[in-house]
N, C-alpha and C positions, 0 to 999 in steps of 0.2 A: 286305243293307246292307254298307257299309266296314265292316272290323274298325276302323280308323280311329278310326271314330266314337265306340269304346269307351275310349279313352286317355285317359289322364291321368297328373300328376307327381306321384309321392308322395316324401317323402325318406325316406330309409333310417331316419330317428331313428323314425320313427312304425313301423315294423312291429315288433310285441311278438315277443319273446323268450322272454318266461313269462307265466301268467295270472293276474291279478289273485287277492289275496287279501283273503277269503273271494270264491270265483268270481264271488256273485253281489252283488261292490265292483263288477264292471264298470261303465264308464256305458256308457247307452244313448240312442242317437238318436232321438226318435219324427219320423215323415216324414210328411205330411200332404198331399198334390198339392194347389198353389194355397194353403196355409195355413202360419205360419212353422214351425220347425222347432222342438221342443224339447228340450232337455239334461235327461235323467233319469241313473236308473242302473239295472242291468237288476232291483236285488230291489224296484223301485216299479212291476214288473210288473202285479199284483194289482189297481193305479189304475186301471190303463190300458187292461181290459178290463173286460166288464161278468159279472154272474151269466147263468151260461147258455150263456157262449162258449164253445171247447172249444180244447184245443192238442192236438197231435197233434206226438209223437215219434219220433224213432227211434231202437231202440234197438236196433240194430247195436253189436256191440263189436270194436273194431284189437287183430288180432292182430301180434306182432312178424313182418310180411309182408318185413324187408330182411334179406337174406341176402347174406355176401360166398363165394363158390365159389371153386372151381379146377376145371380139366378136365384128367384126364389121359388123352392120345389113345396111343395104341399109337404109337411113332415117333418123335413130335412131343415138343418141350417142356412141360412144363406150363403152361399161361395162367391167369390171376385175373381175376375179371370181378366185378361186383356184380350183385345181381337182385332186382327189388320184384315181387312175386305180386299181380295186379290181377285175378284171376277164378278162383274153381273151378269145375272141370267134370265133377269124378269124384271120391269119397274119395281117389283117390292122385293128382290132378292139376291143375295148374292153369298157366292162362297168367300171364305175368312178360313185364317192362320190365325190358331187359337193358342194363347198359352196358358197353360189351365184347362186343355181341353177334356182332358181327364175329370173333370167335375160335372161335364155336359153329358147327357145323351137324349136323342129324338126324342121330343115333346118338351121339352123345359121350356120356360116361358123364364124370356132372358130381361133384363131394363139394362139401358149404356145415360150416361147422365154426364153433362160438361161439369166445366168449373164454376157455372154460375147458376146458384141452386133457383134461380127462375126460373131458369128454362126447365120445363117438362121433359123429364125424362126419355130416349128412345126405345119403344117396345121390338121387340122380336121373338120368335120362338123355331126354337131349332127343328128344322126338317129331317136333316138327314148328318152324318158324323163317319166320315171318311177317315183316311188311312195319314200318319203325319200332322195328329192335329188340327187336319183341316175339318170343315164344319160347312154347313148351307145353314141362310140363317133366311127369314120372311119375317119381314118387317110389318109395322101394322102402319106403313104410309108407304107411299108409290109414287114414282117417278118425279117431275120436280120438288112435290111435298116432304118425298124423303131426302131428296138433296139439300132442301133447307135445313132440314134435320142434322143432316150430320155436319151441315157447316155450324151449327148450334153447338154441339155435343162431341163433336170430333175434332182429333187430331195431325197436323201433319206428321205423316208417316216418316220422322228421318233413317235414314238407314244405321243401320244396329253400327256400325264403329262411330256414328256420331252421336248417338242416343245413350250408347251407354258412356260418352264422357262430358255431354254436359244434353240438360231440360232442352225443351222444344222454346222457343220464343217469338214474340209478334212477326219480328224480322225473317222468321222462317215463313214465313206464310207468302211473303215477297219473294226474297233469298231462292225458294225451293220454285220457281215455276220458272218457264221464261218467258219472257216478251212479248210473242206468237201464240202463247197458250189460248187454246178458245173451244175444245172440245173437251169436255169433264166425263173421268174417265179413272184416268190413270192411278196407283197407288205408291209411285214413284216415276221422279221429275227422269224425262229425256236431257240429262245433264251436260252432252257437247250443247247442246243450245243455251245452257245458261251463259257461255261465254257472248252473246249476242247482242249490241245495242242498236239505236237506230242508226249512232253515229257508222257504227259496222257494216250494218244496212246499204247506209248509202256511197259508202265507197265501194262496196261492192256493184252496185246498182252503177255505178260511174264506170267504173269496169265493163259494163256488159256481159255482167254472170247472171243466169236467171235464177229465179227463187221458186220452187215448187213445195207444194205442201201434200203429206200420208196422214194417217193418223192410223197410231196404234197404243194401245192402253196398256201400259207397264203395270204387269202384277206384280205382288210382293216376293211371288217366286224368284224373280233376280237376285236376289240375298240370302235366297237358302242355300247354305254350303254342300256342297256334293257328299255322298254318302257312301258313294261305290268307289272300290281301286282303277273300275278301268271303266273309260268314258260309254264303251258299245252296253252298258249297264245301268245308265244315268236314264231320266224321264224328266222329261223338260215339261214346265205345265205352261198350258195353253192360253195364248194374251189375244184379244179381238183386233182383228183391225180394219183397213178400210183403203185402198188407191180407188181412187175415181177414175171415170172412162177417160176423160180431159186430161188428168196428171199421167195416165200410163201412153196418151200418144202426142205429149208435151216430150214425156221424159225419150220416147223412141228414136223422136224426131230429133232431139239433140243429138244422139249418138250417131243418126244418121248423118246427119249432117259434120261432122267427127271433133262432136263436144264430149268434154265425159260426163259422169250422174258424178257427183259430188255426194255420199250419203252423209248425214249430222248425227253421227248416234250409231248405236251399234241398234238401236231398233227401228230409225228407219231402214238400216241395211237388211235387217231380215226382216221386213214387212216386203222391201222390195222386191228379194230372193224369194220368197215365196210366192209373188206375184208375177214372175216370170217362166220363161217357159224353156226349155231346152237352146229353142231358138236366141235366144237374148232376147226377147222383148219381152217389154210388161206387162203387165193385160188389169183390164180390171176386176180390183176382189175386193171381198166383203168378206168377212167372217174368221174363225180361230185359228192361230196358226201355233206350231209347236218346233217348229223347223231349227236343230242342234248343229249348229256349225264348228266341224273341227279338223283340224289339218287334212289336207286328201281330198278338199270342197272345191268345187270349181267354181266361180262365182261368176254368174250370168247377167247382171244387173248394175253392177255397180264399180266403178273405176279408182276411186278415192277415197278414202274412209277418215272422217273426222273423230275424235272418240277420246276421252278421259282415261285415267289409267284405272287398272281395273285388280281385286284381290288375287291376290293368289290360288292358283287351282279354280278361278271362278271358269263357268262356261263364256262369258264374255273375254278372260284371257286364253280362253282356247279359240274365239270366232278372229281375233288377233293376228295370231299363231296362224291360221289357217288363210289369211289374208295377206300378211308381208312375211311369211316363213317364221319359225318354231324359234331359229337361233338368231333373226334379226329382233323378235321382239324382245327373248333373253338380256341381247347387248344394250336395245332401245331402254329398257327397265333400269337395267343397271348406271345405264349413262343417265337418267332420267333420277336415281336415289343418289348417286355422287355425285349431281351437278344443285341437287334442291330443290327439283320440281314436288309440288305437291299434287296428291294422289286422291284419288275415288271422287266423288260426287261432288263436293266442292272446288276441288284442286282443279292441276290445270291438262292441260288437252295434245293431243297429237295431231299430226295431219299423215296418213301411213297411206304409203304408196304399195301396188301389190307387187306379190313375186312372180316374176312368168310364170311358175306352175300354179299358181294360183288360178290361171284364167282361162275361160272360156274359151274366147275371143283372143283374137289381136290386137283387140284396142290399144290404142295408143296411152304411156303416161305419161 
């Protein structure tokens, strides 16, 4: 398909800056394909589903993955670059989104340094320097030793519409995780979850909705803007993740039983989707996945899709699209900028029901 086809105008007033307080003040869009829309808010959750459905979280937690460098080369002046870490591959390594990466190449021996000239600086030197500014970087500390490290010297990673209109602050450090968070990982927050409190929690819990937990680690690839006109030409880069053997014949047995999967995120929905098999069921996995969902997808896993609103042309407003149809989300957008909702990572959330051709199955919605 045209990337094209995925655009739209939003104005700049609509993308949120901070999140709604208490989180779960957001409102929330419910989408119905073929039925009108309705204006909730997201803690009348618990309405909106029935006893028996299940949601399914992730609960990845962003570490401060933005780091400012400097390289100093034998000869050469020293250069300043920035770098957002979007994958581990070793206790001591991990590929990074470089800007400035044109100043790097294999062997530089890089330093990253906070704002507080105490702390010692973090070493690394570059392994390897890929295509897009990406870079591998090896650190001179490993596995928790460097995770202290960059909680020292690092920054949260906020996504480029809110970084480039105002600094990162203490409150982003809270602001950007949710609740659940307990796997360190990610380089951007699983953001339907930040709508989540305990009070949310437990009216759900009163309901008889169960709570399942995935974990998958959000690289910074989520924010790079697409590059190609037509989507069968895009390359999705690859996030780790992980269902357990317990969450994948939890979440089975729901459906058996004729509960739906409730996903939180457009990343637990493709952590799930890739954990599934022809059949509808989940299975347990471990490991990378790259799985581009866009209209024409049949979705085997998952019945309900919880999810923020998303840029324009992104590949999360094509997994959308391909979930409650192409021209239900169009109308949901539009009703969603002339009604006030605000938008992307802080803003507020949907609850999107699929379209028949969207599915599988006959699950029930």
């Amino acid at each position: 398909m045209q990337v094209s086809a995925f655009d739209f105008d939003l104005p700049s007033d609509r993308i949120a800056l901070r999140p709604a307080v208490p989180r779960d003040a957001s409102r929330l869009l419910v989408v119905r394909p073929g039925e009108p829309l309705e204006d909730r808010h997201a803690r009348d959750l618990a309405d909106l589903l029935r006893p028996g459905d299940a949601l399914v979280f992730n609960d990845t937690k962003v570490i401060p993955a933005h780091l400012e460098g400097r390289r100093d080369r034998e000869g050469a002046e020293p250069a300043r670059f920035s770098a957002t870490l979007h994958m581990r591959e070793a206790p001591d390594r991990w590929r990074a989104f470089v800007k400035g990466a044109r100043k790097l190449r294999a062997g530089d021996r890089v330093a990253f340094a906070g704002a507080d000239p105490s702390v010692a600086p973090l070493g690394a030197v570059v392994t390897e320097k890929g295509e897009d500014g990406e870079i591998t970087l090896a650190f001179d500390r490993a596995g928790p030793d460097l995770d202290l490290a960059l909680m020292a010297v690092g920054h949260i990673p906020l996504p480029p519409y809110i970084a480039a209109r105002r600094p990162e602050d203490e409150h982003d450090r809270a602001d950007y995780q949710t609740v659940y968070a307990r796997e360190s990982g990610a380089v951007a927050a699983p953001t339907a979850g930040l709508h989540f409190t305990p009070e949310l929690f437990g009216r759900l819990e009163a309901r008889g909705i169960d709570r399942h937990f995935v974990t998958l680690h959000v690289g910074a690839g989520t924010f790079l803007p697409m590059k190609v006109d037509d989507t069968e030409d895009h390359k999705m880069h690859s996030e780790i993740g992980s269902v357990s053997s317990e969450t994948a014949e939890a979440l089975n047995t729901v459906r058996a039983r004729g509960g739906r999967v409730v996903a939180v995120g457009t990343t637990s929905l493709r952590l799930l989707e890739s954990a599934a098999g022809e059949d509808g069921l989940v299975r347990p996995f471990a490991g990378p996945t790259d799985i581009f969902i866009t209209p024409g997808y049949r979705f085997r896993a998952v019945d309900l899709l919880m999810t923020n609103f998303h840029l324009p042309k992104s590949t999360l407003f094509m997994l959308v699209s391909a979930f409650s149809g192409l021209d239900t989300m169009r109308a949901a957008y539009a009703h969603a900028i002339a009604s006030g909702y605000r938008f992307y990572s802080y803003g507020d959330t949907s609850l999107l029901h699929p379209s028949p051709e969207s599915r599988l199955t006959a699950q029930a919605s």
